[in-house]
N, C-alpha and C positions, 0 to 999 in steps of 0.2 A: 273217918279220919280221926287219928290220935291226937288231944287236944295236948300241949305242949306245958310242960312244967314250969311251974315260976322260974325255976332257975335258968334255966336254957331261955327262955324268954328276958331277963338280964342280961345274958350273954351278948343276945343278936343287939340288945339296946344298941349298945355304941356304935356298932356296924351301920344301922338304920340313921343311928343320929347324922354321922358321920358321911351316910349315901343321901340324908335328907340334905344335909349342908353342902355338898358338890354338887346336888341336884341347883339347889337355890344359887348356889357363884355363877353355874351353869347361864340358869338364865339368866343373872344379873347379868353375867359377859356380855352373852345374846343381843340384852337390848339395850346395854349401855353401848354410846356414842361417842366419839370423838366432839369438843368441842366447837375446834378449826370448820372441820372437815364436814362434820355433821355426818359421816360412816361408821357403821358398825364396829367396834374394839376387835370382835371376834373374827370379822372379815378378815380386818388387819393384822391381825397375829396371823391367821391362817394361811393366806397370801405370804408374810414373809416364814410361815416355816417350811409352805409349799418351794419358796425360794431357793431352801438348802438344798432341796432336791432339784427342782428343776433346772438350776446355773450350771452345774456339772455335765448334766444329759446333755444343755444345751452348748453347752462346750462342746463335748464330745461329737455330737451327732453335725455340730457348724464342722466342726474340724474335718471331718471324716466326709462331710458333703463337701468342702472344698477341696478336700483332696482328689476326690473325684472329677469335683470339676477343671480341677487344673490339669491333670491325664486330658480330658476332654477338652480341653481346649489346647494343652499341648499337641494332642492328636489333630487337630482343626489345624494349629498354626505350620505343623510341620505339611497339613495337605494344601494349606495354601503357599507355603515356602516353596514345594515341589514345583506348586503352578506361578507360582512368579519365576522361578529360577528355566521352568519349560519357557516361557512367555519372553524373558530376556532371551535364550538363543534365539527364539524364533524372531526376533529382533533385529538379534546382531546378524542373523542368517539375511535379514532382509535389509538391513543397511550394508552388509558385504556385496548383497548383489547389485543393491542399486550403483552403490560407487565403481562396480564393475561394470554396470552402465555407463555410467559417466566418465570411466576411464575409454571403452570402447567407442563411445560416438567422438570423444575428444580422437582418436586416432585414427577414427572413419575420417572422422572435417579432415585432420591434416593430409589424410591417402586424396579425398577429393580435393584438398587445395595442390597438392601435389600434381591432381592431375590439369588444373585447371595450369600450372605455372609450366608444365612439362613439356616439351617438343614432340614428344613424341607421344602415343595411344598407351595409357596405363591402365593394367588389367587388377583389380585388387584382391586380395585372395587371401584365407584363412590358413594360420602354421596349424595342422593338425596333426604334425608327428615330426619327431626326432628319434636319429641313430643312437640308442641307448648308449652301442660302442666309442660313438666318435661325437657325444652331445654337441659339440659347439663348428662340426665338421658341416655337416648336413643336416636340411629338418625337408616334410614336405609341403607341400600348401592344396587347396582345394579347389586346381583349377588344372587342368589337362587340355589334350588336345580340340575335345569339343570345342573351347574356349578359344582355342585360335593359341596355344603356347605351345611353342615347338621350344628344338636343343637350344641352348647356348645365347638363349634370352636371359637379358640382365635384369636382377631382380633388385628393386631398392623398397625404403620405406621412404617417411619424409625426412629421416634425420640425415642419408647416404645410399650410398653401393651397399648392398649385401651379399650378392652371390649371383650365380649364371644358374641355368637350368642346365642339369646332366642329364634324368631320363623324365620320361613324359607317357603316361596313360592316359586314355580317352576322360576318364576324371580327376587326375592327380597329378602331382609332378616334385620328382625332387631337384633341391636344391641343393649344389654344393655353394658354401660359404664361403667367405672371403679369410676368415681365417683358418680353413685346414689346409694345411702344409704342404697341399701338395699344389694348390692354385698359386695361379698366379695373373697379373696383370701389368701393363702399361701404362705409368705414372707420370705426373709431372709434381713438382713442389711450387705451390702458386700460379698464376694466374697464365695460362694457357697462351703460346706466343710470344711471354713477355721475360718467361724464365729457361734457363738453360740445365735445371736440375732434373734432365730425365734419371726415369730409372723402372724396375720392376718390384712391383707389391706383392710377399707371398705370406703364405700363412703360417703361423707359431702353433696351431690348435688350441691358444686358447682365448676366452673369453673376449677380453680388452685388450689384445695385441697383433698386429700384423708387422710385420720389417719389410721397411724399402732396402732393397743393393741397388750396386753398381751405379750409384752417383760419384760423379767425380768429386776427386777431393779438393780440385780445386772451384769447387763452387760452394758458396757462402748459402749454407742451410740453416736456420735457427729453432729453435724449439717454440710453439707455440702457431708456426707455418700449417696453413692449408696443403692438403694431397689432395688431386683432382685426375681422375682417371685421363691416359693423352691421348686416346682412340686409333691408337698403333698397333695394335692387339687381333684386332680382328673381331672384337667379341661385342668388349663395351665401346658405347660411344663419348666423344671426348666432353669434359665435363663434369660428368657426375662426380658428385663431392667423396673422397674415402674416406679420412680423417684429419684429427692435428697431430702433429709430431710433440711425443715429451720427451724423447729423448734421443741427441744424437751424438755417437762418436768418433769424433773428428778424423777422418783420412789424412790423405796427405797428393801429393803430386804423382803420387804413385802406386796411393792404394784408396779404393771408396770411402766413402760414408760409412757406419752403418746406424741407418732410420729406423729409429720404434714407436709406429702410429698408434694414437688410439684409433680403434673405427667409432666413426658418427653417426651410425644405423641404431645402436643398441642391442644389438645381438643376442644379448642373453636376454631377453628381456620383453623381444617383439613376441604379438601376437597375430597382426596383420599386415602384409606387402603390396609391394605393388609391380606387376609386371609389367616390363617396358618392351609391346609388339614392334622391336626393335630386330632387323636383321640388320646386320655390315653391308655395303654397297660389294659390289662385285670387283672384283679387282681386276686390273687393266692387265691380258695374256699379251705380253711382247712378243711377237716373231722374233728369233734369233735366227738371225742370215750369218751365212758363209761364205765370206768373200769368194768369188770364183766358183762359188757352187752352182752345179749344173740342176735345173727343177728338172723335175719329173715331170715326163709326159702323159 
């Protein structure tokens, strides 16, 4: 090894002096102390230069993990939004039905108080179809011949009259209603025996109307009057309730009424009847004799 010339060895002096003197702050730092604290100086610089760097990262990487986490709990809140928002129909699906319970048995009690008040054997029976063509003409119900319901039985609920039976299957039966146009029946305006406002009830097709004719005009009818079927008909029996009258205009001596009931059944509305095993009594055949006529032997 080549020994080193004086000069070059000057040279490196300063270098040496200058690495010996950062060597020695070196450790003075090292093991000098904080007062207070009694911690290393050197920690403490270190720690806060570590700090320039590490606030940022940790900026960055908090940000960026909450960002994720908020996607992820977004994603969480919208799967449980989905399952509360399924969990209310299934709710209101089940509060619809139950109050369709409790509409249903309210209208069962009134069909059985109805039968319990009725004169006659009430059959009850489910609306399970209407004439699309003629909705408020005809519906049928869930009770036919098996049942004991033949033609031209009267059908009521508890509010009224609804309608007569036209045809009849061994499980079904339709009814025509009191408001198609083409029925008709035997009325009185109030109280049976006591009123002189006969007339005939036919039907408008629709919903909330039927018209009484041919009341005379001299008989004092008012609006707000019960109609009760007068069992002249042949069909229904006298009694049963039809409606109230809202609106009447005035005849005269020489021309009717004309009566616009509402019907008391509810019509548009019903869901369960009640059939009245109701036939007409037979009607009394009078022999018609011919004075002077010779009988046959």
């Amino acid at each position: 090894m080549a020994e080193r010339s004086q000069k070059e060895v000057w040279r490196l002096t300063p270098w040496l002096v200058i690495a010996l003197l950062l060597a020695n702050f070196l450790l003075m730092a090292f093991d000098a102390k904080e007062l207070t604290s009694g911690q290393r100086i050197i920690r403490v610089w270190s720690q806060t230069a570590a700090d320039f760097v590490q606030s940022p990262v940790t900026t960055i990487s908090s940000a960026i993990s909450d960002y994720f986490a908020s996607i992820s709990n977004l994603r969480s809140a919208q799967s449980e939004n989905d399952l509360l928002k399924q969990r209310v129909q299934e709710l209101e699906v089940e509060l619809k039905g139950n109050q369709d319970l409790t509409s249903e048995n309210a209208r069962l009690i009134s069909l059985l108080d109805l039968k319990e008040k009725s004169k006659y054997k009430v059959l009850t029976a489910r609306i399970i179809g209407r004439d699309p063509s003629v909705w408020f003409d005809s519906s049928i119900i869930s009770r036919g011949s098996l049942d004991g319901v033949k033609l031209n039985m009267p059908v009521v609920t508890d509010g009224g009259l609804v309608g007569r039976v036209t045809a009849v299957s061994p499980l079904t039966a339709q009814v025509d209603l009191i408001t198609r146009d083409k029925s008709g029946l035997g009325a009185v305006v109030g109280e049976i025996g006591s009123s002189n406002a006969l007339g005939v009830v036919t039907g408008t097709s629709k919903r909330n109307l039927v018209e009484m004719r041919y009341v005379s005009g001299n008989v004092d009818v008012q609006v707000g009057q019960t109609v009760y079927t007068a069992g002249q008909d042949g069909i229904y029996p006298a009694g049963l309730k039809v409606g109230e009258i809202i609106e009447v205009r005035a005849g005269s001596a020489t021309v009717p009424h004309q009566i616009f009931i509402r019907p008391s059944a509810g019509i548009g509305s019903m869901r369960e009847v009640g059939v009245l095993l109701y036939e007409p009594p037979q009607r009394t055949e009078f022999e018609q004799k011919i004075p002077n006529a010779v009988k046959e032997k």
